[in-house]
One Martini backbone bead per residue (centre of mass of N, CA, C, O) as a GRO file, in nm:
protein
   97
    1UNK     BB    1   3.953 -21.661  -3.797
    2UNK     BB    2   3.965 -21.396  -3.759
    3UNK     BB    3   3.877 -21.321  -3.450
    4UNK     BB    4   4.171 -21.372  -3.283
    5UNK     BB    5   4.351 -21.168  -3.436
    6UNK     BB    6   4.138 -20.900  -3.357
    7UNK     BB    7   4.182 -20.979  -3.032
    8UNK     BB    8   4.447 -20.911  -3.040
    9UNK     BB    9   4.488 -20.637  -3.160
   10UNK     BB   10   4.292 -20.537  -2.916
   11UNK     BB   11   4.506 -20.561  -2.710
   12UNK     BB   12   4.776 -20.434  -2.833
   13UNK     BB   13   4.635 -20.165  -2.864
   14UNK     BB   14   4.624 -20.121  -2.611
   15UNK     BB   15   4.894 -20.182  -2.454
   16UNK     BB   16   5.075 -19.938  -2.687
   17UNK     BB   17   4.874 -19.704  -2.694
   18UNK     BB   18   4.564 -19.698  -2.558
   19UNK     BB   19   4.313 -19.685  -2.438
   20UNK     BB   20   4.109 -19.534  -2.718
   21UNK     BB   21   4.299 -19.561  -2.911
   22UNK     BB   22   4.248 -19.551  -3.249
   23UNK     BB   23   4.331 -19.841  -3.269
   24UNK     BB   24   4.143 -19.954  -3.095
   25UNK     BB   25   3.867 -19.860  -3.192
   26UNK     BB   26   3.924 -20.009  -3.430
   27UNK     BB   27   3.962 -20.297  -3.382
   28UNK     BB   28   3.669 -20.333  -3.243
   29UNK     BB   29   3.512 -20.289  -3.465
   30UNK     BB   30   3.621 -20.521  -3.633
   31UNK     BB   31   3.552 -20.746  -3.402
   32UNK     BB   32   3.260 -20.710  -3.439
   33UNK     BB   33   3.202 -20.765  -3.739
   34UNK     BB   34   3.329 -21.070  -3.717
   35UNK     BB   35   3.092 -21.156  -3.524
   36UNK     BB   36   2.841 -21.097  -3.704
   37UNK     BB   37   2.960 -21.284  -3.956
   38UNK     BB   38   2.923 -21.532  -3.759
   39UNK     BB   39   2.663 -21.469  -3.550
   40UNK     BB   40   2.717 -21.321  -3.266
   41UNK     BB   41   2.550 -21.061  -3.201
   42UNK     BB   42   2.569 -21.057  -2.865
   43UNK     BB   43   2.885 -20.976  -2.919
   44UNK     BB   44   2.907 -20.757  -3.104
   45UNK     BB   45   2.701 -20.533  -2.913
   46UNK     BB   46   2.897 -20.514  -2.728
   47UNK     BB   47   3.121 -20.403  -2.832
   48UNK     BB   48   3.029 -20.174  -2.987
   49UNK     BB   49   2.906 -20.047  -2.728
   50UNK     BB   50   3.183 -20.005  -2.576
   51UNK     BB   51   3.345 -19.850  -2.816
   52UNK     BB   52   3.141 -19.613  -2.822
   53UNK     BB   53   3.184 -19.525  -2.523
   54UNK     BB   54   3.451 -19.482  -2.579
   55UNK     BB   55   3.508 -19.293  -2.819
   56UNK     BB   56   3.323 -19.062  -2.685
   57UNK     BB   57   3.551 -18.987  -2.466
   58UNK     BB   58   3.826 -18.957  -2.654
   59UNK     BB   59   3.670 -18.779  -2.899
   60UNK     BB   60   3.357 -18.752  -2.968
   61UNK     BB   61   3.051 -18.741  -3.142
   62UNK     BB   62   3.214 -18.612  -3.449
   63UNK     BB   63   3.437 -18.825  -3.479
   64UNK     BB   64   3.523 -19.036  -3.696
   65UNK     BB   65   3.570 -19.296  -3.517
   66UNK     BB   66   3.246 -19.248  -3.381
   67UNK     BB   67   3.111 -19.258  -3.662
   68UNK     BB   68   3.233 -19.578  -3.730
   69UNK     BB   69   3.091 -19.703  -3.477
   70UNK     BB   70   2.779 -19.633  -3.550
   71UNK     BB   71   2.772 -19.743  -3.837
   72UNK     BB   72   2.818 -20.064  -3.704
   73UNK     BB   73   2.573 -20.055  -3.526
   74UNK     BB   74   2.364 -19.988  -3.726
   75UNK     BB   75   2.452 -20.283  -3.936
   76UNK     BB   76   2.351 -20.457  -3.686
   77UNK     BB   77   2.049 -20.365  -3.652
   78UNK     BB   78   2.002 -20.426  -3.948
   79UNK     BB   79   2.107 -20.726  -3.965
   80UNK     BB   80   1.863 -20.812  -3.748
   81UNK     BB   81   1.583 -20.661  -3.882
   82UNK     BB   82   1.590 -20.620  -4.173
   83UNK     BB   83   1.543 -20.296  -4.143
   84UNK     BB   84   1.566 -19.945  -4.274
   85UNK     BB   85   1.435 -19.820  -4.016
   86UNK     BB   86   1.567 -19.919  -3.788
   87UNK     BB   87   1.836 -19.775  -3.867
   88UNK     BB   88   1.800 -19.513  -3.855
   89UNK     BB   89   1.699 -19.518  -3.523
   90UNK     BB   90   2.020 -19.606  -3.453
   91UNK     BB   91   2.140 -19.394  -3.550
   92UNK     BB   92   2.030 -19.149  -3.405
   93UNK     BB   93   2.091 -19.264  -3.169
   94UNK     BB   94   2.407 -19.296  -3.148
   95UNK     BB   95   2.484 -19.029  -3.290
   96UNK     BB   96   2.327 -18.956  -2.956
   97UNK     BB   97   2.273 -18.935  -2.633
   0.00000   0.00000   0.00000
């Protein structure tokens, strides 16, 4: 049910505040956190992706945004593979292009 409601929110946030505001990629990262949470994984990691290529364009590879976005690539690729050494290597990959 969070699904429909946090892809509102991730419109609103872009129609009212700006692609890439603050605003808008906290609400993308947590809606695909919701996808994850329901199954659907390759809608959460396209998600992700392009929320973190959004982020890093915005605010920089160091910014507080950049890497709670980062640190949810981590946690969907460690969700995928259950293994937490798959997660260092995407989190290295993740937090530095």
């Amino acid at each position: 049910r969070a699904i429909p409601v946090l892809d509102e929110a991730a419109r609103m946030a872009e129609k009212f505040t700006a692609t890439g505001s603050a605003l808008h990629v906290q609400n993308r990262t947590f809606l695909a956190e919701a996808h994850a949470a329901s199954g659907q994984q390759q809608r959460a990691t396209q998600i992700v992706d392009e929320t973190l290529a959004l982020a890093r364009k915005q605010f920089g590879d160091d910014h507080f945004f950049t890497q709670r976005v980062a640190l949810s690539k981590t946690r969907l690729a460690a969700n995928q593979s259950g293994s937490l050494p798959a997660a260092d290597f995407v989190w290295s990959r993740a937090a530095r292009p």
